[in-house]
C-alpha positions as CSV (number, residue, x, y, z in Angstrom):
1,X,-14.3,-8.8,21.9
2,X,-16.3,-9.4,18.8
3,X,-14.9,-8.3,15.5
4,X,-18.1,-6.1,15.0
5,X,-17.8,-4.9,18.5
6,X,-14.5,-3.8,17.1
7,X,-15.2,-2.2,14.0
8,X,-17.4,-0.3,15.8
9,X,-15.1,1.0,17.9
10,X,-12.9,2.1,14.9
11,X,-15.8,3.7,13.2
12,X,-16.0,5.5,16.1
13,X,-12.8,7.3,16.2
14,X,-12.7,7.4,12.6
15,X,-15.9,9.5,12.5
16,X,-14.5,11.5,15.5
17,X,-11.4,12.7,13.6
18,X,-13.4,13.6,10.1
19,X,-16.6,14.9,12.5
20,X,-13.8,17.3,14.1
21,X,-12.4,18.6,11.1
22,X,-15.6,19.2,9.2
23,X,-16.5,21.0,11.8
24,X,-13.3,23.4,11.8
25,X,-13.8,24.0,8.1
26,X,-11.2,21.5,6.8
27,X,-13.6,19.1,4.9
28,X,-16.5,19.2,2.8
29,X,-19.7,17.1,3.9
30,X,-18.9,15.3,0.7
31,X,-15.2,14.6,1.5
32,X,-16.0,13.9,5.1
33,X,-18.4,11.5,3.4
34,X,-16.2,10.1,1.1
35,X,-13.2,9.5,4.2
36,X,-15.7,7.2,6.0
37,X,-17.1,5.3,2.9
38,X,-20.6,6.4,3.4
39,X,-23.4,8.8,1.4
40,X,-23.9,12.8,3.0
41,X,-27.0,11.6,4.1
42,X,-25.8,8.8,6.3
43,X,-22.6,11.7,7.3
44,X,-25.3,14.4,8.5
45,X,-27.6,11.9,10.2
46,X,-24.2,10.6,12.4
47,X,-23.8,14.2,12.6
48,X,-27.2,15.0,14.6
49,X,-27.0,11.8,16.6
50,X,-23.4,12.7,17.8
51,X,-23.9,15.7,19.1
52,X,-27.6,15.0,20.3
53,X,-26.2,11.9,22.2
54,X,-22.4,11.8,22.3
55,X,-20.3,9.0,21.4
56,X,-23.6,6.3,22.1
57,X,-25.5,7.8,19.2
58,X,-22.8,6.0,16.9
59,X,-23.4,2.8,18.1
60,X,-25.1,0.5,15.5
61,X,-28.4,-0.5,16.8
62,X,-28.2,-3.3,14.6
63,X,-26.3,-5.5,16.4
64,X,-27.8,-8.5,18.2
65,X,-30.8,-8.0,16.1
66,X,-31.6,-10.7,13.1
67,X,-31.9,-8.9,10.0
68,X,-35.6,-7.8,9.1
69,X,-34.7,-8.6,4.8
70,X,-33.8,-12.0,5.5
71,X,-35.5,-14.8,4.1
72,X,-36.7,-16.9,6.7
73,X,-34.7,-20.1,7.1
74,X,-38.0,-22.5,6.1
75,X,-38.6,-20.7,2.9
76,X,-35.1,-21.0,2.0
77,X,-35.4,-25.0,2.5
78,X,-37.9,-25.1,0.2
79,X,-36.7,-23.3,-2.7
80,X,-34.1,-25.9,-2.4
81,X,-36.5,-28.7,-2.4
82,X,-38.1,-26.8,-5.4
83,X,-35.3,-26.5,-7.4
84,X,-33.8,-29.9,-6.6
85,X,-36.9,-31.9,-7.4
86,X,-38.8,-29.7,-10.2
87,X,-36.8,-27.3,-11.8
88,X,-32.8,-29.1,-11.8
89,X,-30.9,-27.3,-14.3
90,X,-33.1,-24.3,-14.6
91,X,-30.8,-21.0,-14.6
92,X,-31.2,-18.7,-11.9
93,X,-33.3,-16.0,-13.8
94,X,-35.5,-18.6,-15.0
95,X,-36.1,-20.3,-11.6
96,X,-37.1,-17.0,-10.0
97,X,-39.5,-16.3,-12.5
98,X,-41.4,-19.3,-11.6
99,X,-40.8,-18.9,-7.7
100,X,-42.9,-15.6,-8.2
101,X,-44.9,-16.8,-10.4
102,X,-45.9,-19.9,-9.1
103,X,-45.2,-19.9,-5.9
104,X,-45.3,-16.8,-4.1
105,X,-41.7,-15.7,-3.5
106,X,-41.2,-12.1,-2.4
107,X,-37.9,-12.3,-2.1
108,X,-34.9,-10.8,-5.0
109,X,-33.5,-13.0,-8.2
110,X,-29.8,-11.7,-6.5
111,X,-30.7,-13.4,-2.8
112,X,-32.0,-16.7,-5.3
113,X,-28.7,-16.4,-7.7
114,X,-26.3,-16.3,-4.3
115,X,-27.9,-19.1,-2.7
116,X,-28.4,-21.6,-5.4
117,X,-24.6,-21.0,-5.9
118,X,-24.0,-21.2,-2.4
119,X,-25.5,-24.6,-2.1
120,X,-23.3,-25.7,-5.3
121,X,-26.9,-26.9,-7.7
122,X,-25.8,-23.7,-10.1
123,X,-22.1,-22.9,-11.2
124,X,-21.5,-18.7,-11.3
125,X,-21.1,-17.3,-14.7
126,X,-17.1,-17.2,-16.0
127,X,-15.9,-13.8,-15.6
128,X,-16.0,-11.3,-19.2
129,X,-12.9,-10.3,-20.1
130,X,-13.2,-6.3,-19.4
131,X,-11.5,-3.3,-21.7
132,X,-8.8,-2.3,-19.4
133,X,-8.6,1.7,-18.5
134,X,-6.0,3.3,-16.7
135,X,-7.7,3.8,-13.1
136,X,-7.2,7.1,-11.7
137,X,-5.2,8.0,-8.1
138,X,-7.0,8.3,-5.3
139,X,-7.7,12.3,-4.6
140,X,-6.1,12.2,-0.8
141,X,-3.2,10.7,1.0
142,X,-4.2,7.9,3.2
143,X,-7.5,6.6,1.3
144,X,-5.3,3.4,-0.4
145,X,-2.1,2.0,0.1
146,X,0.0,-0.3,-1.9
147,X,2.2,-3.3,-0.3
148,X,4.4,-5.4,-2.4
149,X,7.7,-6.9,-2.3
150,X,10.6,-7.6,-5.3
151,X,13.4,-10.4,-5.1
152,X,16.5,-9.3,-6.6
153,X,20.4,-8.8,-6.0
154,X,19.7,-5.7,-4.5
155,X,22.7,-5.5,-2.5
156,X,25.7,-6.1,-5.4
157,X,28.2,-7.0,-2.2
158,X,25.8,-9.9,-1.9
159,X,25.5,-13.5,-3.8
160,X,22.0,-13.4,-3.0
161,X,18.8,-12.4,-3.9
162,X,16.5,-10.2,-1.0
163,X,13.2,-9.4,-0.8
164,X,12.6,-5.6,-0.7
165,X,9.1,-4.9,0.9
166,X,7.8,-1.4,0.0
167,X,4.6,0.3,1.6
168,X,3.4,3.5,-1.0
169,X,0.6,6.0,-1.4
170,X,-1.4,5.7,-4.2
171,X,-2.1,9.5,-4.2
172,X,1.3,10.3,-4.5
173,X,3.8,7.6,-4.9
174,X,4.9,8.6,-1.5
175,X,6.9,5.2,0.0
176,X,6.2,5.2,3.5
177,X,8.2,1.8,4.5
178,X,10.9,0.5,2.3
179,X,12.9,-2.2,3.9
180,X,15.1,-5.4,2.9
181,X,14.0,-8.6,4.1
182,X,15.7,-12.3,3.7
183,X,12.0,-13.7,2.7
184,X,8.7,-11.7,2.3
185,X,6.0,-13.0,4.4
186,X,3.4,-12.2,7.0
187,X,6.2,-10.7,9.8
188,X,7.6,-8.4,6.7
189,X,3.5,-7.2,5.6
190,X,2.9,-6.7,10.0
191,X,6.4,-4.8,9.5
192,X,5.4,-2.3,6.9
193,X,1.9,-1.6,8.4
194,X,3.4,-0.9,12.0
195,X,5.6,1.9,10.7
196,X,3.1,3.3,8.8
197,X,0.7,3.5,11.6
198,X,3.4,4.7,13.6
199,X,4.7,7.3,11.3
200,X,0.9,8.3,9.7
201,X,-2.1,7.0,11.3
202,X,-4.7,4.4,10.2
203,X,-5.7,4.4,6.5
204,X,-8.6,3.5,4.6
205,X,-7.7,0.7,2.4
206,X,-4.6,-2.0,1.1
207,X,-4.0,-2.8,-2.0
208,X,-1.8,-6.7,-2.5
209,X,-1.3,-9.1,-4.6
210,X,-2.8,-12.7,-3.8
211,X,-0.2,-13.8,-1.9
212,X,-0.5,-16.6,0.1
213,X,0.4,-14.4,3.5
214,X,-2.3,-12.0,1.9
215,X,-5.2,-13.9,1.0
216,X,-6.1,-17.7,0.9
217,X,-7.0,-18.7,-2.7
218,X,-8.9,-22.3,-2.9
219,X,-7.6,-22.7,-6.6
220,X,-5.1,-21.6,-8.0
221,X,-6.0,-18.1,-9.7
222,X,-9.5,-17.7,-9.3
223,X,-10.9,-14.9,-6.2
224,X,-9.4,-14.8,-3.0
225,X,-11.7,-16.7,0.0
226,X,-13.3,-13.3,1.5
227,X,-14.5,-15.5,4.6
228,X,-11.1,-16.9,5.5
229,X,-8.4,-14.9,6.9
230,X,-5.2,-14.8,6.9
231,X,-2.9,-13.0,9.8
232,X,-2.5,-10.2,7.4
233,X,-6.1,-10.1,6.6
234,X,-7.7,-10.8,10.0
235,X,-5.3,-7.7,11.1
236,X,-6.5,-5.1,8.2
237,X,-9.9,-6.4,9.2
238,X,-9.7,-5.7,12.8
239,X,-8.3,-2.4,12.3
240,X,-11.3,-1.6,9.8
241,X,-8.7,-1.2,7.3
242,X,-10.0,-2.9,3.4
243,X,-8.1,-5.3,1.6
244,X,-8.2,-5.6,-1.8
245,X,-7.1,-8.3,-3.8
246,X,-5.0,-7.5,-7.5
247,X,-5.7,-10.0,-10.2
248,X,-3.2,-9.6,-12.3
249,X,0.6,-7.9,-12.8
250,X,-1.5,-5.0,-15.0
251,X,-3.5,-4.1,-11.7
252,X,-0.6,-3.5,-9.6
253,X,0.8,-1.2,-12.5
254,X,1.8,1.5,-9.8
255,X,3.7,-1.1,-7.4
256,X,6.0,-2.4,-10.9
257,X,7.0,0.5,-12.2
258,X,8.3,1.3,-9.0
259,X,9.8,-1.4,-8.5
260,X,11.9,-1.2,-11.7
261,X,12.9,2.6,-10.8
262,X,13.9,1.0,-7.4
263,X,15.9,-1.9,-9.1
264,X,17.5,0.4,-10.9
265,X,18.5,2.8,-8.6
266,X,18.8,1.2,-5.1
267,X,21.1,-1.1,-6.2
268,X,23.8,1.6,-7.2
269,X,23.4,3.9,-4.4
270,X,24.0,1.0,-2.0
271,X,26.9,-0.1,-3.9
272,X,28.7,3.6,-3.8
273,X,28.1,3.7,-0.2
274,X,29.8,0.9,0.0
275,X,27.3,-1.5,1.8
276,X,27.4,-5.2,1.6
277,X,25.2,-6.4,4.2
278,X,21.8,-6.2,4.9
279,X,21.4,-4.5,8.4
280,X,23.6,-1.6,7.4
281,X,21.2,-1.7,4.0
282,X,18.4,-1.1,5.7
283,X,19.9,1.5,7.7
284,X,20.7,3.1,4.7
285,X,17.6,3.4,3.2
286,X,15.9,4.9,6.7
287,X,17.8,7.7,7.1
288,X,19.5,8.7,3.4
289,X,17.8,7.0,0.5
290,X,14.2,7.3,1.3
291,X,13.7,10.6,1.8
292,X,16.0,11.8,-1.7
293,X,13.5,8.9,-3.7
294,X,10.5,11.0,-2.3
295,X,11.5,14.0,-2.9
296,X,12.4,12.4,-6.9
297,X,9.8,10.5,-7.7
298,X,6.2,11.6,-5.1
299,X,3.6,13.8,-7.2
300,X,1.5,15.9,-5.7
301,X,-2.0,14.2,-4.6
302,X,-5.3,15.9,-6.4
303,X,-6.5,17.1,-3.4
304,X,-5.5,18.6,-0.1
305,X,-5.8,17.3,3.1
306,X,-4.9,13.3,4.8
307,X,-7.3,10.2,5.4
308,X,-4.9,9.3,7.8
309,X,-6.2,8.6,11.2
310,X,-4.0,9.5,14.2
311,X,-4.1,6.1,16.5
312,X,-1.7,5.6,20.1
313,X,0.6,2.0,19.6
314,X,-1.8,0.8,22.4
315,X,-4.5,0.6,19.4
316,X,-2.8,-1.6,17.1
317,X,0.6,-3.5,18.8
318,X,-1.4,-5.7,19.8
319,X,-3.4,-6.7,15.8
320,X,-0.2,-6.9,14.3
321,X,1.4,-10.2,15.3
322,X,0.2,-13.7,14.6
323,X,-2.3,-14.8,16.7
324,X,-3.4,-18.5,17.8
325,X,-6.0,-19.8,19.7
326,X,-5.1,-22.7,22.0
327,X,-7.0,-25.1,24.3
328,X,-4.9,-25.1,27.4
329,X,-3.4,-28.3,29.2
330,X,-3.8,-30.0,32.1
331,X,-0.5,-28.7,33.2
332,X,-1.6,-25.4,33.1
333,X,0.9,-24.8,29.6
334,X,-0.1,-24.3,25.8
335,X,1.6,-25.8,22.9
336,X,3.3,-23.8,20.3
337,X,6.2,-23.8,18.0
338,X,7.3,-26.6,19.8
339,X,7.6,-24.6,22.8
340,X,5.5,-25.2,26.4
341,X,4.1,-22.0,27.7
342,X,3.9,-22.8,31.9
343,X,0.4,-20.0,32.7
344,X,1.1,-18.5,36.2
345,X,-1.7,-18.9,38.3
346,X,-3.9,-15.9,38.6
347,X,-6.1,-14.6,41.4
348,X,-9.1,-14.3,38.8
349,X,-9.8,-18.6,39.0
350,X,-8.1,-21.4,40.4
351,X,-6.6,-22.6,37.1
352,X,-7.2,-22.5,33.3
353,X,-7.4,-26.1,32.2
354,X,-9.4,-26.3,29.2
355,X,-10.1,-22.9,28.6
356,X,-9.3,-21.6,25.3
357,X,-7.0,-18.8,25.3
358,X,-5.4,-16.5,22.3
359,X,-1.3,-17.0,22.3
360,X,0.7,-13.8,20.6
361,X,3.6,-14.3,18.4
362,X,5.7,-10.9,17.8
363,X,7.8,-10.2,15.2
364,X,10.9,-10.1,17.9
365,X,10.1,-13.9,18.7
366,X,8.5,-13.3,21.8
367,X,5.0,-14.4,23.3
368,X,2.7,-13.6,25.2
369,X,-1.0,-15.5,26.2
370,X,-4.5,-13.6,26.4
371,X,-7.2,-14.7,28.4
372,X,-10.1,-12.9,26.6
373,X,-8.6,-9.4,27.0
374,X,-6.0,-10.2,29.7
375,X,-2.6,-10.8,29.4
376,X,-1.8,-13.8,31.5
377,X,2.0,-13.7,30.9
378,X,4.5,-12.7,28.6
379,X,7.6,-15.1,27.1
380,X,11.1,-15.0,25.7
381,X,11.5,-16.5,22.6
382,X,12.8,-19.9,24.2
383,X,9.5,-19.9,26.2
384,X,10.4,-18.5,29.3
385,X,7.9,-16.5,31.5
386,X,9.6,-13.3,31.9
387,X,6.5,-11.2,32.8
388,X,2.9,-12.5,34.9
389,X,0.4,-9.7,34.8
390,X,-2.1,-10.4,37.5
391,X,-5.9,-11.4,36.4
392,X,-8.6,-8.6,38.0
393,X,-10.8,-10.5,40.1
């Protein structure tokens, strides 16, 4: 399935839910608005296609079609050819006056600016510094969420640093996942996001650092690659979920200063229960510590009311593991982690050499291979089949 195809889908249910409890007098057109990320106007014209067609009026009719606004892909090879053999060096501005000028070009500076950088013959402009302001909470719980994680000696039992990885509210300081890992990575983010979809719903947007398992930077502290993915970010993005990248310490202000009530506190009320290793840690934290730090330290969000989305596992087990596509063998197996997946043969084709397929890694260590949307088999973490679910015909 395509990842618009996708994102349509979660639109869908998204605008389902909020359509639902506008209607029962729980939101405002302008918060319902607000939920989904779009104007009133674009809300009450969903609003008369829904319930004039169902669930197919929110279909975007723009798929499959080529956009009517863009420039046409000769024009765009000769502004190229313009700029390259008549104006080199020009700035952008400057260039566009004389494409309109004198040559006819109806199309925006911005569109010119983009390309010429895209095509590498202009550099973009540094970045300003900017006067920092304290940015305000979001008004509801469920519209951004903050994932981080903190080394420290969080256990004192221990002579070793963990990484504690924390999922919170930025409405309310509300942590929603707190566990102790040996090594933050992409398992520990898929961790935290699984048991807030199981405990909340879908939400609207993640805050992170630039972390490697978060984003993929070309160079070193300059903006995150928005067109390449990481498992994390190919996730959030098939779950219609934002990411949004912090740029410095400063902009995760609300992640570190709860971090240093955490390493403060955590530390000693592990230590007077007497814990010294992580499982019972973690254990710890589930059932006692969470709930008390809530209750401590959560404020009240500005408005009433969750951007939470209710979704079944069924929606999202699947998104949050690592996925790799594969070209499979001549054998019949694909290659991964230095394990050989054997494919049992299905009553859909006679076999599945050369076809690319999509392998599953859990978090548990297990596997499993997709053949577009069927599961072909599932594996043990040593690679054994231990489950072949039959191909429809």
């Amino acid at each position: 399935m395509k990842r618009a195809e996708v994102l349509q889908g979660v639109r869908r249910m998204r605008f389902i839910d909020v359509f639902g409890r506008h209607e029962s007098g729980n939101l405002s057109q302008a918060e319902a608005a607000e939920l989904l990320g779009i104007g009133e106007r674009t809300f009450r014209r969903w609003c008369r296609r829904y319930e004039a067609e169902g669930e197919a009026g929110l279909l975007d009719r723009r798929l499959g079609k080529p956009s009517p606004k863009r420039v046409p892909q000769r024009e765009a090879e000769q502004v190229e050819r313009l700029y390259r053999e008549r104006y080199a060096g020009f700035t952008a501005k400057h260039f566009h006056e004389y494409l309109v000028r004198e040559h006819g070009f109806n199309w925006g500076y911005s569109w010119t600016k983009v390309f010429l950088q895209g095509r590498g013959l202009i550099a973009s402009a540094p970045r300003r510094g900017a006067h920092r302001r304290k940015r305000p909470r979001r008004p509801m719980v469920g519209m951004m969420l903050h994932q981080d994680g903190s080394s420290h000696r969080w256990i004192p039992g221990l002579d070793r640093e963990l990484d504690l990885i924390v999922t919170m509210d930025d409405a309310t300081n509300e942590i929603y996942s707190m566990f102790l890992v040996e090594e933050e990575g992409t398992f520990s983010s898929l961790r935290g996001l699984s048991e807030v979809f199981s405990a909340k719903g879908l939400f609207c947007s993640l805050y992170s650092d630039r972390g490697s398992h978060y984003f993929y930077t070309p160079k070193a502290g300059e903006k995150v690659a928005k067109n390449v993915l990481t498992q994390v970010g190919r996730a959030l993005a098939q779950l219609g979920i934002e990411h949004i990248p912090a740029y410095s310490p400063e902009a995760r202000g609300r992640s570190e200063r709860a971090f240093r009530t955490l390493q403060d506190r955590l530390p000693k009320e592990l230590h007077l229960a007497g814990i010294t290793d992580m499982d019972a840690a973690n254990r710890f934290i589930a059932l006692s510590y969470l709930a008390e730090h809530n209750r401590r330290f959560a404020v009240t969000p500005a408005e009433a009311g969750s951007a939470f989305v209710p979704a079944r596992p069924q929606q999202w087990t699947d998104v949050l593991c690592l996925q790799h596509e594969r070209i499979v063998g001549n054998d019949n197996t694909v290659a991964i982690g230095g394990l050989r997946l054997q494919i049992p043969a299905a009553t859909s084709r006679a076999h599945f050499v050369r076809a690319k397929v999509r392998v599953h890694h859990y978090d548990d260590g297990t596997y499993a291979i997709f053949h577009g949307p069927r599961r072909l088999g599932s594996y043990d973490p040593t690679g054994v089949l231990i489950e072949a679910q039959k191909c429809a015909a």
